[in-house]
C-alpha positions in Angstrom: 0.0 0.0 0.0 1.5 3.4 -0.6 2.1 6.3 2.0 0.0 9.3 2.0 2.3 12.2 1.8 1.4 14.5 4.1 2.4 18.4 3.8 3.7 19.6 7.1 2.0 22.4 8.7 4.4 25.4 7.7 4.2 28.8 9.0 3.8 31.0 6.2 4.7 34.5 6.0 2.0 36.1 6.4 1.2 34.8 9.3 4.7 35.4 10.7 4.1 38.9 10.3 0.8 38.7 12.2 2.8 37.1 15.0 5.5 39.7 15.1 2.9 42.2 17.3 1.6 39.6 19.0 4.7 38.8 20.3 5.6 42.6 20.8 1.9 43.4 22.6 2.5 40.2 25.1 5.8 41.6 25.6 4.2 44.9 26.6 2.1 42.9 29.2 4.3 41.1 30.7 6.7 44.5 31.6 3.3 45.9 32.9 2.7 42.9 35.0 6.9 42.9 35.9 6.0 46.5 36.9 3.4 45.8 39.3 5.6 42.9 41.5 7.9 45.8 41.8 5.4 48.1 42.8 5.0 45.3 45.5 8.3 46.0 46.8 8.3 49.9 47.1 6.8 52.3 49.6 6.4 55.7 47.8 5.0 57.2 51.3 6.6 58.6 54.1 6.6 60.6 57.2 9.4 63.6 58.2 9.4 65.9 61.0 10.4 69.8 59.8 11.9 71.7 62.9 11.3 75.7 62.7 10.9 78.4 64.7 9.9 81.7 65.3 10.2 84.5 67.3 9.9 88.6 67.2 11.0 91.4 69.9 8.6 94.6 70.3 9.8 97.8 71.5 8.6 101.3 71.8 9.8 104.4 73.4 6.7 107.1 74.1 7.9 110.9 73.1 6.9 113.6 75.1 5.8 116.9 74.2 7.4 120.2 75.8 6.4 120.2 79.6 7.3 121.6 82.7 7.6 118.0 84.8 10.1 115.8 82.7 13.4 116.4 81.9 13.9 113.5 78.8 12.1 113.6 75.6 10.9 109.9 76.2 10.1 107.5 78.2 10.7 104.0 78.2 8.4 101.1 77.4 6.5 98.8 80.2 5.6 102.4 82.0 2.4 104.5 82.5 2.3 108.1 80.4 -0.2 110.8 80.5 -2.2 111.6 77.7 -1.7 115.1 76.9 1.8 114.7 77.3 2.0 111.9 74.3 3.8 113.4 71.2 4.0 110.6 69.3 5.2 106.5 69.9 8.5 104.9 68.2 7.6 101.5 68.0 10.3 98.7 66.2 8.9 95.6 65.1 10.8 92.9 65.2 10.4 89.6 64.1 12.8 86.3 62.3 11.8 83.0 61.2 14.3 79.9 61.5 13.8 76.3 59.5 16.4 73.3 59.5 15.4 72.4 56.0 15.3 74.6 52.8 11.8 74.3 52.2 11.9 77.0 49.7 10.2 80.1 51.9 8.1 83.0 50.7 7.0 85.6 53.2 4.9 88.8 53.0 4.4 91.1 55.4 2.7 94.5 56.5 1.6 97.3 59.1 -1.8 98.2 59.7 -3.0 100.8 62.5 -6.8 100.0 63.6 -8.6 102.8 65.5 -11.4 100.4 67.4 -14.2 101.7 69.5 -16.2 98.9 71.3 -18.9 99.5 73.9 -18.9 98.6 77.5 -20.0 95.1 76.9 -16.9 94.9 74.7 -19.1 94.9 71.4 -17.2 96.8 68.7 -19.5 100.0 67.5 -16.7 101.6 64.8 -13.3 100.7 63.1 -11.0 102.1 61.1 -8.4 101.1 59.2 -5.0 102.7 58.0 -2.0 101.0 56.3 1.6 102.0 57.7 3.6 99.8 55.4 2.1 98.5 52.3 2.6 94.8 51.5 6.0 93.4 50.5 6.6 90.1 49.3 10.1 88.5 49.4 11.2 84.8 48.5 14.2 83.9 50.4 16.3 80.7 49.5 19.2 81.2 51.9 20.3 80.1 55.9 16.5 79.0 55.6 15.8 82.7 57.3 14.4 86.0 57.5 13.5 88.7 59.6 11.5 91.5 59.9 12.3 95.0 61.0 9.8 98.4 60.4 10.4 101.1 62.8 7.5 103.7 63.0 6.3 107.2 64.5 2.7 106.6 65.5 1.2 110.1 66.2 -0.9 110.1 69.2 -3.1 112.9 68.8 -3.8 111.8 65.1 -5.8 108.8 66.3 -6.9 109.9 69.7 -8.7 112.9 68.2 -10.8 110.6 65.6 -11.7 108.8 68.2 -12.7 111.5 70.6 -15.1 113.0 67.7 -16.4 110.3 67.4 -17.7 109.4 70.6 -18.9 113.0 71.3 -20.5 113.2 68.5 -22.8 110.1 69.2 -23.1 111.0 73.1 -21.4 107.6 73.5 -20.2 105.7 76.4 -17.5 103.6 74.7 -13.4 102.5 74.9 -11.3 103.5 72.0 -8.4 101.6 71.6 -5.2 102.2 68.6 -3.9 99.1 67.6 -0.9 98.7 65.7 0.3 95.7 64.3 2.7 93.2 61.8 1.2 90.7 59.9 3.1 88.4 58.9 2.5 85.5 56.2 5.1 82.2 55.8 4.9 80.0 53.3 7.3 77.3 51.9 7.1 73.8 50.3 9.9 72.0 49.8 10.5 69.4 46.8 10.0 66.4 48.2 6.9 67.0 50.5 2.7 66.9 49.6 2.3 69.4 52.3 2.8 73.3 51.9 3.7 74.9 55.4 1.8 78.0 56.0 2.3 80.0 59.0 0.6 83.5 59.9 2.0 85.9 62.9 0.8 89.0 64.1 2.8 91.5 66.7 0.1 94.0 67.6 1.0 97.1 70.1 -2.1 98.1 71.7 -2.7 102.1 72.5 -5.7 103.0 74.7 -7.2 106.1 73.8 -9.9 108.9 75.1 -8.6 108.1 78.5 -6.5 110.3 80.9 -3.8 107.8 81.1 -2.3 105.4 79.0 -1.1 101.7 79.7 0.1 100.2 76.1 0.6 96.5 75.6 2.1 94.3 73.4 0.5 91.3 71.8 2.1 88.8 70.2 0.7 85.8 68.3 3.2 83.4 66.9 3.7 79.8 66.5 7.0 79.6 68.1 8.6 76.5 68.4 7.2 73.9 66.3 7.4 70.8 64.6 5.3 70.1 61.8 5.3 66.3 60.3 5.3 66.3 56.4 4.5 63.2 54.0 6.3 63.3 50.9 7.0 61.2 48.3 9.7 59.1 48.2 10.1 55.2 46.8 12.0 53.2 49.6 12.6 49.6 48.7 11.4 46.9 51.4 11.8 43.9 49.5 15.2 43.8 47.8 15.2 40.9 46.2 11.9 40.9 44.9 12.9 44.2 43.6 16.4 42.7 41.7 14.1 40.2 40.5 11.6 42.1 38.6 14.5 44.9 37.1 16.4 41.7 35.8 13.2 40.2 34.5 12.0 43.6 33.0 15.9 44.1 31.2 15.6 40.5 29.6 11.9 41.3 28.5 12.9 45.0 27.3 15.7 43.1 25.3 13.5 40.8 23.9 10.7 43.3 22.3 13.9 45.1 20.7 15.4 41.9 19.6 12.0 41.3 17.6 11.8 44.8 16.4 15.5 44.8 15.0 14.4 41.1 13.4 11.7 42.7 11.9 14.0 45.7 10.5 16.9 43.5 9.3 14.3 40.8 8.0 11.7 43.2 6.1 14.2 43.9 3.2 15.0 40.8 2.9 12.0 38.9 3.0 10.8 42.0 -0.3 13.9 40.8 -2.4 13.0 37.5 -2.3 9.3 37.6 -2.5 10.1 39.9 -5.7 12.7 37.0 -6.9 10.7 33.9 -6.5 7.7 35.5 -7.9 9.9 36.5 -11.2 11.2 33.3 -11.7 8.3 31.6 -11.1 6.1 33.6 -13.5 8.7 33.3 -16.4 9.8 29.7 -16.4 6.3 28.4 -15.0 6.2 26.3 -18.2 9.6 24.5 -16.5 9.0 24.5 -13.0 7.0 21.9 -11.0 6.0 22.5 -7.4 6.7 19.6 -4.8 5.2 18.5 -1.6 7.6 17.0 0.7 7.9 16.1 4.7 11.7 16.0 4.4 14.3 18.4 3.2 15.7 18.1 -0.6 19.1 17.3 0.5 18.1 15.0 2.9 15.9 13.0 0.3 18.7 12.9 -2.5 20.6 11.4 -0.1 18.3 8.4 1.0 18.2 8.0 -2.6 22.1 7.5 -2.4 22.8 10.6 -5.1 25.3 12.7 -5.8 24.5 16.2 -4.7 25.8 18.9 -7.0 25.7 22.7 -5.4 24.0 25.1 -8.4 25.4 28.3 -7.9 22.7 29.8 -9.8 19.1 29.8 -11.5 20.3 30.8 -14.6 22.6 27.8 -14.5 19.8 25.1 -13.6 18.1 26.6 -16.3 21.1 25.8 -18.7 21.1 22.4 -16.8 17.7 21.4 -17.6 17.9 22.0 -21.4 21.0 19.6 -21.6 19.4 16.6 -19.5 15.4 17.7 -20.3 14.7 17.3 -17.0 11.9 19.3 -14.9 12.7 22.1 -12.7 11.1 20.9 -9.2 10.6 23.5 -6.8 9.8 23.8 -2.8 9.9 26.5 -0.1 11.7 24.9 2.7 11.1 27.8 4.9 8.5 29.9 3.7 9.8 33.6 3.1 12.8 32.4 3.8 14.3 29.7 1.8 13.4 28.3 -2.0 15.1 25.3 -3.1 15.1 24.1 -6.8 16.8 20.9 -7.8 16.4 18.6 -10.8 17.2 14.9 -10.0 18.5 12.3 -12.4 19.3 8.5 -12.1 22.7 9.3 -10.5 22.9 13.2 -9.4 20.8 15.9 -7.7 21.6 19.4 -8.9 20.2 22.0 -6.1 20.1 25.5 -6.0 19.2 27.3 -2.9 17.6 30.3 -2.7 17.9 32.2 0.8 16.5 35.6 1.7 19.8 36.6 3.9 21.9 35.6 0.9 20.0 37.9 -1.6 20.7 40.7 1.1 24.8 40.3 1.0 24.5 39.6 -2.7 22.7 43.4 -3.0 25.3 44.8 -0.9 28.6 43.5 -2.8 26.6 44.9 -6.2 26.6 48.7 -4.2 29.8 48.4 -3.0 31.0 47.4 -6.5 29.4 50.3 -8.5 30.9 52.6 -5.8 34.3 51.6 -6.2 33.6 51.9 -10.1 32.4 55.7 -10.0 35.5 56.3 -7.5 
């Protein structure tokens, strides 16, 4: 009984081509999924405690006008002063900010005098408002300081005479009072942390006024001394060797989607020079060419067949061969895309020539160099 041939299932070029970004889109997913098990190993969240601190120093000195019972033109702070004998207060506002980090600050500041008049319950009835020193901005990279210092001449009468009218005018039984103060506005953010620190102060000086004498305080309202705690982002590793792992398995992977891609550069040409070549010589010597099925290679088969094997350098060559003996061409694609082989077989020799999509490549490359060194 004779053997069914059977034609091995080849892969064919066109579907190699549809495998190539297969291949490169399951490469894709498999760096995602390498990505994640190293995500597993990282901690991108953490806690740090930022030191600062803060402090400012108020002073004033109260100037007297001409009188008969003091012999200085001012008195000093912390005291009692009569009324009608207040020229006009010197007041220095002081005030520095300290970090351990660089947090990048930016700081504004300015001076605003309040005349407030509040009732007896402490209820405020009027206010007004008067900026000393307009707002100044400043941004401030070095020694992770600055300070503050605005010395002004508050007039006395200026203020206590608004306030008077005011209350007379109304037949009002009220407390004026003339505050004075610094506002100050800290903000900073350094490049690591989530969290922006903001920090407000105000240094008020407190003048009462409308009464017959005059006991001024000092207010201040800072933070001081304080440690804020920060998160910011930061990737710490706590699984080394699950880390190493994924990074090696994500380098082979990397160098595997750019193996395919340089295959598919270095093979595209190719694979066009010989498609364009078999289908020439199959579409002019059809009449001499017979197409074979086979489970073996050619070579292999001549030799069960105990031939001689003769190497055909070229077509054009089998071609002569084949009108000596008047033998058909035969013809099979070994490798598909890749590799043709034609060979005429006779009682005692098998001439072969092998057709090979690298080969067609170099052969290309010899005939540029060649005409170079001709027009050179």
């Amino acid at each position: 009984m004779e053997k069914e041939k059977i034609e091995l299932p080849l892969l064919k070029g066109s579907d190699r081509e549809k495998c190539i970004p297969l291949a490169v889109i399951i490469g894709l997913i498999f760096l995602l999924v390498i990505f994640l098990i190293a995500c597993l190993s990282l901690t991108f969240k953490g806690t740090y405690t930022l030191h600062y601190d803060e402090n400012s120093r108020l002073d004033y000195k109260v100037y007297l006008v001409d009188n008969d019972y003091y012999d200085v033109d001012y008195l000093p702070k912390d005291k009692q002063y009569i009324s009608t004998l207040i020229d006009y207060v010197d007041a220095t506002f002081d005030y520095a900010f300290k970090s351990d980090e660089n947090i990048g600050l930016e700081y504004s500041y300015y001076v605003k005098a309040a005349v407030m008049i509040n009732n007896t319950d402490g209820r405020n009835i009027y206010e007004k408002d008067e900026t000393l020193v307009d707002k100044k901005q400043f941004t401030d990279l070095s020694n992770n300081t600055f300070k503050v210092s605005e010395r002004l001449k508050i007039s006395y009468d200026k203020y206590n005479d608004l306030a008077k009218q005011f209350i007379s005018d109304y037949n009002l039984n009220a407390e004026a009072t003339l505050v004075v103060s610094l506002y100050v506005d800290v903000a900073g953010k350094h490049a690591e942390f989530d969290k922006k620190i903001s920090d407000k102060a105000v240094v008020s000086l407190k003048i009462p006024l409308t009464s017959r004498t005059v006991d001024i305080e000092m207010d201040y309202d800072l933070s001081n001394s304080v440690d804020e705690v920060l998160q910011y982002r930061t990737a710490v590793i706590n699984n080394p060797t699950l880390f190493a792992i994924a990074i090696a398995l994500a380098m082979i992977d990397v160098a595997t989607i750019i193996a395919i891609v340089i295959w598919i550069i270095r093979h595209r040409d190719d694979q066009t020079l010989y498609n364009k070549k078999l289908d020439k010589i199959l579409r002019e010597y059809d009449r001499y060419i017979c197409e074979t099925v086979i489970t073996e290679r050619v070579e292999d088969m001549m030799k069960t067949r105990s031939l001689r094997i003769e190497i055909i350098k070229s077509f054009e060559d089998l071609v002569d061969i084949r009108d000596n003996l008047g033998k058909p061409i035969l013809y099979h694609e070994e490798r598909p895309g890749q590799e043709a082989v034609f060979y005429i077989i006779t009682e005692r020799v098998g001439y072969i020539y092998v057709m090979r999509a690298d080969e067609l490549r170099n052969q290309k490359k010899r005939i540029i160099n060649s005409r170079k060194k001709d027009e050179d």
